[in-house]
C-alpha positions as CSV (number, residue, x, y, z in Angstrom):
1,X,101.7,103.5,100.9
2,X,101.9,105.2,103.9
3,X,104.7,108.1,104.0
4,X,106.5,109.4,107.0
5,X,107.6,113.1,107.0
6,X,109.9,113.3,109.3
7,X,113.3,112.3,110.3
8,X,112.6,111.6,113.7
9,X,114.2,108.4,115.1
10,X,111.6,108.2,117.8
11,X,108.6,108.3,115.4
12,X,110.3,106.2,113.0
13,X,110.3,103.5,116.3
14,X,106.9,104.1,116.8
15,X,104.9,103.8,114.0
16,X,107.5,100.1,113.6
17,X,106.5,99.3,117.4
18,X,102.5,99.4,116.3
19,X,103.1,97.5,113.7
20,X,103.0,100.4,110.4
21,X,104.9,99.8,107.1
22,X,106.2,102.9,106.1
23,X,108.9,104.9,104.1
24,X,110.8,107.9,105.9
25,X,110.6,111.1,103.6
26,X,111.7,113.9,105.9
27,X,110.5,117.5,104.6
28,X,112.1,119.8,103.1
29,X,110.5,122.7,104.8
30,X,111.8,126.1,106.4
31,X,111.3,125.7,110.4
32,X,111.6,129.5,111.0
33,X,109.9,130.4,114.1
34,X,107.3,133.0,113.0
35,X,104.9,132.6,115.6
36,X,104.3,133.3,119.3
37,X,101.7,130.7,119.9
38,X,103.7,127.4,121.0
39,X,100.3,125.2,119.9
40,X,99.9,127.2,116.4
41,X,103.4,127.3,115.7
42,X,103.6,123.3,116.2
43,X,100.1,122.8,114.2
44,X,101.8,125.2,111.2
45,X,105.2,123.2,111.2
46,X,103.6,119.5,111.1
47,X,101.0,120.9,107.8
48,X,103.7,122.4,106.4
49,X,105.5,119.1,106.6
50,X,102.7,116.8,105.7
51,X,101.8,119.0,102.5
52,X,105.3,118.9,101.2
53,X,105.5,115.1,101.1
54,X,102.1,115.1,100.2
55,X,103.1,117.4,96.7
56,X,105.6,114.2,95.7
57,X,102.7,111.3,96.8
58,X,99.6,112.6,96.1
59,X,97.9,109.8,96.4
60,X,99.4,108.5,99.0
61,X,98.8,108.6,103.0
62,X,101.7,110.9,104.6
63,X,102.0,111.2,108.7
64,X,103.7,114.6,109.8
65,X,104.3,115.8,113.3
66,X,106.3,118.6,115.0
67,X,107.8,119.1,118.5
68,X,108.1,122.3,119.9
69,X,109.2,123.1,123.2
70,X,107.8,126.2,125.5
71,X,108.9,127.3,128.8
72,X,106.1,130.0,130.0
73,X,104.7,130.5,126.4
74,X,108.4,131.7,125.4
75,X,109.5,128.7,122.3
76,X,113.1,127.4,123.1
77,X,114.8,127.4,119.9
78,X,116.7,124.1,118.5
79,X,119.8,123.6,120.4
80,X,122.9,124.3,117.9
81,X,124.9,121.6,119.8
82,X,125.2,119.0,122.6
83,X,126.6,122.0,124.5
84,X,123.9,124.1,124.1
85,X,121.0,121.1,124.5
86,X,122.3,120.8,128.2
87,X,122.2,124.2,128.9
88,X,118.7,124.5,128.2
């Protein structure tokens, strides 16, 4: 079985688009931003996610990404709100 941990719409769409069968297990991970590096902080977030889901199927195959976005190496939070997402 092939897991999914993340509640991404968009990923959801693309692993259905190529074809994958899959069940959605978002993790249950905190996403506190404790690195500078955009690239190690996204790397960090996605393992944290995959070995989460991987703890409740262990022998199963789990997919996990991140998205993190940088302006000028300086990470942009999560926007809050739709307010806030349109601001950034």
């Amino acid at each position: 079985m092939l897991y999914l941990a993340s509640a991404s719409p968009r990923r959801r769409d693309l692993l259905k688009l190529a074809g994958f069968r899959f069940t959605v297990e978002p993790a249950e991970i905190d996403e506190v931003i404790s690195q500078d590096d955009p690239a190690c902080l996204v790397q960090n977030l996605a393992l944290k996610k995959a070995r989460a889901v991987a703890k409740l199927h262990p022998d199963d195959v789990v997919l996990a990404a991140d998205t993190v976005v940088a302006l000028d190496n300086h990470i942009l939070g999560k926007p809050q709100d739709k307010e806030q997402d349109t601001k950034k």
